[in-house]
C-alpha positions as CSV (number, residue, x, y, z in Angstrom):
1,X,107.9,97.6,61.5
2,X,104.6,98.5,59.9
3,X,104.5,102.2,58.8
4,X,101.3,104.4,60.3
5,X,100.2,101.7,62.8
6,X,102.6,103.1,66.0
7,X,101.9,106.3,67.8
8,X,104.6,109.0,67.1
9,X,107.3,108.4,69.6
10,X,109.0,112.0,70.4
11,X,110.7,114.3,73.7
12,X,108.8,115.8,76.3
13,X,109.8,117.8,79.1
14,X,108.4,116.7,82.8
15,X,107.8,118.7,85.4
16,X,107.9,117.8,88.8
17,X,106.4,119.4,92.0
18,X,109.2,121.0,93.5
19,X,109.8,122.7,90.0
20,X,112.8,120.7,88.4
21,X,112.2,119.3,85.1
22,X,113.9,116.6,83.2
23,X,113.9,115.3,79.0
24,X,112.3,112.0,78.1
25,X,111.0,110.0,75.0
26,X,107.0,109.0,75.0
27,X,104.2,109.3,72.9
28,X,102.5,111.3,75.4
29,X,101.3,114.7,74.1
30,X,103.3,116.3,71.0
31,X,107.1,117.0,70.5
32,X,108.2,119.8,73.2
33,X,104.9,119.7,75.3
34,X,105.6,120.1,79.0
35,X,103.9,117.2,81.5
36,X,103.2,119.0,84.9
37,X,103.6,116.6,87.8
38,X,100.5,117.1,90.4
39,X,102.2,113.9,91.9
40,X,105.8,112.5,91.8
41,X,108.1,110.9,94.0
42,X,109.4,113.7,95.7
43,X,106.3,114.7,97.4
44,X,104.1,111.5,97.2
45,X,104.2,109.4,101.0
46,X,104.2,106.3,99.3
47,X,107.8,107.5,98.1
48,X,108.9,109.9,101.0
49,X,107.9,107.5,104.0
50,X,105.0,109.4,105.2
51,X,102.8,107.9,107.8
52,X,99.5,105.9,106.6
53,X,96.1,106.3,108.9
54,X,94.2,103.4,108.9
55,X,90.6,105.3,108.8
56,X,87.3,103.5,110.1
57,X,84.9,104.5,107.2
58,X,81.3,103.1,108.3
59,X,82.4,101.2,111.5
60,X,84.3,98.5,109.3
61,X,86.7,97.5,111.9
62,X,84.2,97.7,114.4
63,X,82.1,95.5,112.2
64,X,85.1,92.7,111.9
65,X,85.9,93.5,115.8
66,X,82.4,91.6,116.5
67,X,81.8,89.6,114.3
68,X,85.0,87.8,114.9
69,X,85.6,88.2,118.2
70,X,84.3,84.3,119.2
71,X,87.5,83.3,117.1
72,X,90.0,85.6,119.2
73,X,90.7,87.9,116.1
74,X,88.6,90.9,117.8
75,X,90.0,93.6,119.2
76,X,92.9,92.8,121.7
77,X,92.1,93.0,125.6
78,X,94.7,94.0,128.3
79,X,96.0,90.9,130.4
């Protein structure tokens, strides 16, 4: 390898949100700095299975609902 051209490669410690902490190699921050989680897989729904809202911002789905609604991909009616 080239000498000077690669970032210093060097332990960290990471922190996550519930408070545990574990030792890795990157070439974030310096040797010994601490990386404090705000987000990690303990506590992030994507991870833990949390429920997703679907959220109408503007009238979007409204907006779809009509539009298509000649094509049968509007909103569903009761039978």
């Amino acid at each position: 390898m080239k000498s000077g051209i690669h970032p210093q490669y060097h332990s960290i410690t990471v922190k996550m949100t519930d408070g545990s902490t574990y030792q890795t190699r990157t070439t974030w921050g310096k040797e010994g700095d601490t990386m404090n989680l705000e987000i990690d897989p303990t506590s992030h729904p994507a991870w833990t299975g949390g429920t997703g809202r679907m959220l109408d911002a503007g009238g979007q789905v409204a907006r779809f609902n009509k539009r298509f609604a000649s094509f049968g991909l509007g909103a569903k009616k009761d039978a």
